[in-house]
C-alpha positions in Angstrom: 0.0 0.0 0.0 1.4 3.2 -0.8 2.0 5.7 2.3 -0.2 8.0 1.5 -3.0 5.5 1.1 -1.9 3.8 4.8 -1.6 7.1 6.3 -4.8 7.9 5.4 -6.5 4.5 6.6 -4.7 5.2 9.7 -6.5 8.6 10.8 -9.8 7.4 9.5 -8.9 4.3 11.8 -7.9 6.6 14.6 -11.0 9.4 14.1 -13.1 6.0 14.2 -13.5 6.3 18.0 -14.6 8.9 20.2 -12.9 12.0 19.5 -13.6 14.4 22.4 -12.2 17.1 20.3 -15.3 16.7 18.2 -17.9 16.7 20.3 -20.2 20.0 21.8 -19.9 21.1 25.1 -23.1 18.9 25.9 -21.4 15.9 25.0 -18.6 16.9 26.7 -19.7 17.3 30.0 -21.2 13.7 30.1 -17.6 12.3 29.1 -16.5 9.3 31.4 -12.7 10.2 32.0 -10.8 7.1 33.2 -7.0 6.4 33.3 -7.9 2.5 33.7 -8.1 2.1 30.0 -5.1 4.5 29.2 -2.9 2.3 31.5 -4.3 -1.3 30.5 -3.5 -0.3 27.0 0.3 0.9 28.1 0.6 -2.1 29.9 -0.1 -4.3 26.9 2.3 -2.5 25.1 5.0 -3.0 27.4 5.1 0.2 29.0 7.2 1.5 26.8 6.4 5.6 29.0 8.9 4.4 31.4 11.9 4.1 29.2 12.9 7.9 29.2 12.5 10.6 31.8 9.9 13.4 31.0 8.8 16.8 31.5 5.2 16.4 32.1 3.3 20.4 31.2 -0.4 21.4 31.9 -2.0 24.9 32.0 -4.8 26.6 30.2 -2.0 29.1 28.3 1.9 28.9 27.6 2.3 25.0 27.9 2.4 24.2 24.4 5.5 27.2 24.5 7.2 25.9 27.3 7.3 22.6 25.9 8.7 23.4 22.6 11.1 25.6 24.2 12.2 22.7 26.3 12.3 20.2 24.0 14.4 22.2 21.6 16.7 22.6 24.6 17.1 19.1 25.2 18.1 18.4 21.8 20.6 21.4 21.5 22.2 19.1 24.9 22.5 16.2 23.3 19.4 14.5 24.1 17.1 12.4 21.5 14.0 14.5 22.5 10.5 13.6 22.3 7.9 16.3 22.2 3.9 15.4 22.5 1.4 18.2 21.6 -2.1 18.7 20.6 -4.2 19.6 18.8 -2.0 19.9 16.0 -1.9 22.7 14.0 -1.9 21.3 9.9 -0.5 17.9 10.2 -1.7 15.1 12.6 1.8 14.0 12.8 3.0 17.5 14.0 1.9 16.1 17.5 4.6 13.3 18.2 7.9 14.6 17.2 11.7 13.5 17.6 14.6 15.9 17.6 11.6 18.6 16.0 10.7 16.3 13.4 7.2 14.9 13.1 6.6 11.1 12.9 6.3 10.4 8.7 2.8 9.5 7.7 4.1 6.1 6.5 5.7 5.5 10.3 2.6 6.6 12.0 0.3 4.3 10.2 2.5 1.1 10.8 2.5 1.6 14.5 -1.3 2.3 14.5 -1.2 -1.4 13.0 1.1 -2.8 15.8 -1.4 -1.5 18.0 -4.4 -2.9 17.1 -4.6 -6.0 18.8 -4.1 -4.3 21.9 -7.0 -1.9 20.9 -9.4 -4.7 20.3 -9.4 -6.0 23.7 -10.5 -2.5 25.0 -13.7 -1.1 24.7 -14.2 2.8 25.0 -11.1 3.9 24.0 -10.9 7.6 22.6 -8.7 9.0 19.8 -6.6 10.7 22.4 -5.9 8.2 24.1 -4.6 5.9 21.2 -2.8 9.1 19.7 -1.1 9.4 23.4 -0.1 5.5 23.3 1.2 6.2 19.7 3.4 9.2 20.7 4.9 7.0 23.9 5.3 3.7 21.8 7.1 5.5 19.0 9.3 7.9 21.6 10.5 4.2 22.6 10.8 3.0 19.4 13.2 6.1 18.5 15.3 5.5 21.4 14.2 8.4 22.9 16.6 10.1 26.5 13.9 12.5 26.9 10.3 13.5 26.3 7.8 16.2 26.9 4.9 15.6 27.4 1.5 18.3 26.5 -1.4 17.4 28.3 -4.5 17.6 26.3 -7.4 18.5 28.6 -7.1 19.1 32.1 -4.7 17.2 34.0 -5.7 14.9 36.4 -7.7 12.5 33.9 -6.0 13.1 31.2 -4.7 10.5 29.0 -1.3 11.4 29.1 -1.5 11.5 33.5 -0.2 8.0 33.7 3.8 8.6 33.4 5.6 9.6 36.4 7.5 12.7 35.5 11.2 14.7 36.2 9.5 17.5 36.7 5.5 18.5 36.5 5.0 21.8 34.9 1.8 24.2 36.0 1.8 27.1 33.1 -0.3 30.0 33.1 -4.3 29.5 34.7 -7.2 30.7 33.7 -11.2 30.7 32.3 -11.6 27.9 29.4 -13.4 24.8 29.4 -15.5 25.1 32.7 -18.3 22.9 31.8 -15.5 20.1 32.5 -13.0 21.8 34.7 -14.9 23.7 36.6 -15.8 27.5 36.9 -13.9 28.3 39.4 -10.0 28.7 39.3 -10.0 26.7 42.5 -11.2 23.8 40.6 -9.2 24.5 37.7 -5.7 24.9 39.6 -7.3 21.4 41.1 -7.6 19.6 37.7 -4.5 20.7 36.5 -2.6 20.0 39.7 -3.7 16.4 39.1 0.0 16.1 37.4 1.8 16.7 40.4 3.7 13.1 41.3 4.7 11.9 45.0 7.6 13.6 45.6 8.6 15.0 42.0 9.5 18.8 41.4 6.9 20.9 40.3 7.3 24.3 38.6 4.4 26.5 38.3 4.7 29.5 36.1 2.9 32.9 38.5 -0.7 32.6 39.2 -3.5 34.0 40.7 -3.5 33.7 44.6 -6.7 31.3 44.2 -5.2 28.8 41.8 -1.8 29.0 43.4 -3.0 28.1 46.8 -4.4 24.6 45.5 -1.3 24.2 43.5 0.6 24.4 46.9 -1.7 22.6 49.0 -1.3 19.7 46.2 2.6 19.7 46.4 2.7 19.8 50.0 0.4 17.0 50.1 2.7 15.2 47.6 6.0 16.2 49.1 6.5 17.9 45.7 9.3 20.6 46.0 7.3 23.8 44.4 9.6 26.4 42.2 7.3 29.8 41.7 8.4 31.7 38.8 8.4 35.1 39.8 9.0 33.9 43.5 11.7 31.1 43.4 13.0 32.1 39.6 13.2 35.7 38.5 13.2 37.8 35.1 14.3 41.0 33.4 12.9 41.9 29.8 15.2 42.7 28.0 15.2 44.2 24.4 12.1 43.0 21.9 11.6 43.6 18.3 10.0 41.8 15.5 13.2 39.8 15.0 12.9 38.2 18.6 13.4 39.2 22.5 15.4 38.6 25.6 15.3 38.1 29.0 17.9 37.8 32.0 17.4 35.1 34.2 18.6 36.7 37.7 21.0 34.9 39.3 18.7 34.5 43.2 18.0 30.8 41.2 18.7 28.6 44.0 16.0 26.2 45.6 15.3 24.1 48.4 15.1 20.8 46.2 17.8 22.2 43.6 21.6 22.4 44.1 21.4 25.4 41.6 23.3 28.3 42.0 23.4 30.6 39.1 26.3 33.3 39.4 25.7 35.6 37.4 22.2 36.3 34.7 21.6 34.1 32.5 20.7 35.8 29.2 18.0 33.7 26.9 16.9 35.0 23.6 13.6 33.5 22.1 12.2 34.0 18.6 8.5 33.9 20.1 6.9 37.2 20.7 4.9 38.8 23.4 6.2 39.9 26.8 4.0 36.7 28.6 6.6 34.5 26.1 9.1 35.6 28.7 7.0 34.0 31.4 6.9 30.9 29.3 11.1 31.0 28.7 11.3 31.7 32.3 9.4 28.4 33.4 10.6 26.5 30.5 14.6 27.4 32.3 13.2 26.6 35.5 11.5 23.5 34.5 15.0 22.0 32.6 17.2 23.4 35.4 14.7 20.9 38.4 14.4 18.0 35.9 17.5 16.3 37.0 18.8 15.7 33.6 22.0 17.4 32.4 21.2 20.4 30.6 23.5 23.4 30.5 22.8 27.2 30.6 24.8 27.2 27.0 22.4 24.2 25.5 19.4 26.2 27.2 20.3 29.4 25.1 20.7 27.3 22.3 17.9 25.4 22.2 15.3 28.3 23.0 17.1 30.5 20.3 16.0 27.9 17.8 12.5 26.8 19.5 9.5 26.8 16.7 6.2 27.3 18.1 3.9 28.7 15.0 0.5 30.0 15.4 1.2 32.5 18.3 1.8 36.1 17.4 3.3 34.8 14.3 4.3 36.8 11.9 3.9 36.3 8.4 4.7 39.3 6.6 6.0 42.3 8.2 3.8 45.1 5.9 1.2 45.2 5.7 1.3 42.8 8.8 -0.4 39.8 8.5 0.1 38.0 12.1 -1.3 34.7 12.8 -2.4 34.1 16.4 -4.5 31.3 18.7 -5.8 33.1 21.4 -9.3 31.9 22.1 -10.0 33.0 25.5 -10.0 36.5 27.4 -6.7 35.8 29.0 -5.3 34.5 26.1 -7.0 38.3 24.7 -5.0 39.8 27.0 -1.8 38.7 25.9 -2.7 39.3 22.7 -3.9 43.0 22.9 -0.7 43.8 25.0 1.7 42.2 22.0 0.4 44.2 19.4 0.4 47.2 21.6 4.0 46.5 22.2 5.1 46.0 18.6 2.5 47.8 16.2 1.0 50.2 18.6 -2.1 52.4 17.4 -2.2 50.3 13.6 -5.7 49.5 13.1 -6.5 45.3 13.2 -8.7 43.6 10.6 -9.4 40.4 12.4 -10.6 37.2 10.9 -12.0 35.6 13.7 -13.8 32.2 14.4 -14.4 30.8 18.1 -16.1 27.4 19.1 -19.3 27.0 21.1 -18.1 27.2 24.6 -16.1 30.9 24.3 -16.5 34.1 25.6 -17.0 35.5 22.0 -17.6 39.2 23.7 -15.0 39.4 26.6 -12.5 38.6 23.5 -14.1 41.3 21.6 -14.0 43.4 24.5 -10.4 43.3 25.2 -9.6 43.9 21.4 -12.6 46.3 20.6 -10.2 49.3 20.7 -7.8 48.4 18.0 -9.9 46.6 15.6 -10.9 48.6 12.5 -13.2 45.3 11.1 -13.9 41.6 12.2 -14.1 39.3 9.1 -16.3 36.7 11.7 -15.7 33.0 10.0 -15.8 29.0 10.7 -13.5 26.1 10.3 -14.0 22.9 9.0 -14.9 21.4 13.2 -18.0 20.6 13.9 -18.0 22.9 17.2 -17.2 26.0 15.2 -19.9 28.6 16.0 -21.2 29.5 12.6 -19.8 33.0 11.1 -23.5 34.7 11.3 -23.7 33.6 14.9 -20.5 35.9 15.2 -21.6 38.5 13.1 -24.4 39.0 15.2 -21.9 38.9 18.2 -19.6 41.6 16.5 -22.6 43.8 16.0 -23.2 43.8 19.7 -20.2 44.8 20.5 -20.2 47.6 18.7 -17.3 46.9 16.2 -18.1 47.0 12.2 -17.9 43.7 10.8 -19.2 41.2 7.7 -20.0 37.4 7.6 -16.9 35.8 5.0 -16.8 31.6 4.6 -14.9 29.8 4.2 -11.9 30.6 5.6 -9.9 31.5 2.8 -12.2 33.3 1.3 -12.2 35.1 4.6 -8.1 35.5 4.2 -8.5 37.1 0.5 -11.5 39.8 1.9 -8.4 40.7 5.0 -5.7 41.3 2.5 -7.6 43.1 0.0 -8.8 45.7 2.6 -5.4 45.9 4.4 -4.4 46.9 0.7 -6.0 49.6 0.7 -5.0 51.1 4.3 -2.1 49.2 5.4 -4.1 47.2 8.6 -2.8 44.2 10.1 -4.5 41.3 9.4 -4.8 39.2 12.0 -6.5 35.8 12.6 -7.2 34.7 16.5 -10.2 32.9 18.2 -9.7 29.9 16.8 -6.3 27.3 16.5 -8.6 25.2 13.8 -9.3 29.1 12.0 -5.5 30.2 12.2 -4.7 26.7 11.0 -6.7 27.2 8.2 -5.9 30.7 7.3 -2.1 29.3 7.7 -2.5 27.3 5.0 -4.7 29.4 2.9 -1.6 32.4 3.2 0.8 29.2 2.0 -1.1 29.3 -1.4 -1.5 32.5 -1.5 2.5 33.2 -1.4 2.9 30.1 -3.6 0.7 31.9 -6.5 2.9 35.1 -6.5 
């Protein structure tokens, strides 16, 4: 069979079970979560988790940052690194990766045949959890030293929460998916603190006081040494431009579990943009530095100077700006609004926006309401994508002119059209699934010039 054709069985094969992902909020919330499955399956494979030590990073922003910037770190040490995200961005594959390459279709879709016999004896499994078996079977496989490990949802039932980690990473908390996690950042910081391990190191990026006291009730009840960034590990901003930004690690980095004793700052430069990408850099450093494993300041610099993390506050062309982004709650907004304050301050946005179901469509709106000239309100190809009228209607409300514009490419074209004319950024945000799409719709776009 060719590749292709193999590849392809394989995801219909693997988008044959429940897909979470997929599914509306109402779904959602009746979902049975349950690590028996996830670690029957693991044992049946051998366990194959256990062969390398791993970074293990939840949070509602910043984790999918930190952990590229630590795996790139790793492999600028010396290490064979393993990096697990989701959702991916355009490729499936992009989500189990060795060294920063993703697994090649044809590799993928022979190990989703090796696995199938273990699958059959299960019943209920979920996509994720045979796309997290797939990652930790093919990290093994590779001969993988080290791995980080995204988790998908959560934290304490997720799929990936049966490995027993160097080091358990907290990232940035906030408001996104309460109908599961909770609306409260009590019970958020609670999910998410589900990662912390008996005795492993956990670094937690700064939070709010409510999430942060359940994170260190957790630890202490886990004998899990705590590092605070912004407490334990401090920053300086540096100098930022459209090139990349910097940050000095101060040198107070010494901690109770840590023999660490940094003499002088520690200067990292990161390609990713946005001052709360220094928050991310700074936890990522922290995160290496408590892991155990042996990775110098030098491989750290290294390995976050080359870090690739597309989709947040990318951008794409410089002018007019067109800046791809994946901000899709208020927090998130935040971030977002204060980036493009920082490096395009008072240019008017045209935004191509899509959300799904379950976001606050007008707190985002509300946060970016002052720089936005137009929203171009859209929908991608997932089947929780709030239809572009519904957010037209949204966009009225808030008071911000805007038109309806499907599909998404079609959306893309309407952008750089009008930012023709004036010189606006165009910028996509709401939705990963939207900037994927617009992501590759630009790729086309620049390969017809």
């Amino acid at each position: 069979m060719e590749p292709e054709t193999a590849y392809n069985k394989a995801l219909d094969y693997l988008y044959s079970f429940v897909d979470y992902s997929l599914k509306h909020t109402s779904e959602l919330v009746k979902a049975e979560f349950d690590l028996g499955r996830m670690f029957e399956l693991m044992a049946a494979l051998g366990n194959p988790q256990d062969s390398y030590p791993i970074l293990h990073v939840a949070g509602t922003k910043g984790k999918g940052s930190v952990a590229a910037m630590a795996a790139s770190a790793l492999h600028a040490a010396g290490y064979r690194a393993g990096l697990y995200i989701s959702p991916h961005l355009q490729d499936f594959c992009e989500r189990i990766q060795v060294d920063g390459e993703p697994i090649p279709h044809g590799e993928l879709a022979a190990l989703v045949e090796e696995i199938k016999p273990a699958v059959a004896r299960l019943p209920f499994i979920t996509t994720f959890e045979l796309t997290t078996a797939l990652g930790f079977l093919y990290f093994a496989q590779r001969g993988v030293e080290a791995a980080v490990i995204e988790v998908g949802l959560g934290g304490r039932l997720d799929a990936t929460n049966i490995i027993t980690p160097r080091v358990s990473v907290i990232t940035s908390l906030s408001y996104d998916h309460m109908a599961v996690l909770g609306n409260t950042l009590a019970q958020i910081a609670g999910e998410k603190a589900g990662i912390i391990k008996e005795g492993a190191p956990v670094v937690s990026s700064p939070q709010k006081e409510e999430a942060l006291a359940v994170i260190q009730k957790v630890a202490a009840e886990r004998n899990a040494p705590l590092t605070l960034v912004g407490r334990d590990v401090t920053f300086e901003a540096s100098e930022h431009s459209l090139d990349g930004q910097s940050l000095a690690i101060n040198p107070s980095l010494v901690t109770r579990h840590s023999s660490l004793v940094t003499p002088e700052s520690v200067i990292l430069r990161i390609p990713l943009l946005g001052a709360h990408q220094l928050v991310n850099a700074a936890t990522a450093y922290a995160a290496l530095k408590t892991s155990g494993l042996n990775v110098s300041d030098e491989a750290i610099q290294k390995g976050f100077a080359e870090a690739k993390w597309p989709g947040r506050f990318e951008v794409l062309r410089r002018e007019p700006p067109v800046i791809l982004d994946s901000a899709h709650n208020v927090d998130s907004a935040q971030k977002l609004r204060q980036a493009l304050d920082d490096y395009f301050p008072k240019r008017p946005v045209i935004l191509i926006f899509g959300a799904s179901e379950d976001k606050d469509v007008l707190g985002m709106f509300a946060e970016w309401k002052p720089r936005l000239g137009r929203i171009l309100t859209t929908k991608a190809v997932h089947p929780r994508a709030l239809e572009a009228e519904q957010l037209l209607g949204l966009a009225q409300q808030a008071g911000v002119p805007a038109e309806a514009v499907t599909p998404v490419e079609a959306a893309l074209a309407r952008a750089l059209e009008l930012s023709a004319k004036d010189g606006s950024i165009v910028l996509s945000a709401g939705s990963m699934f939207v900037t994927a799409e617009v992501r590759t719709a630009w790729q086309n776009y620049v390969d017809r010039l």
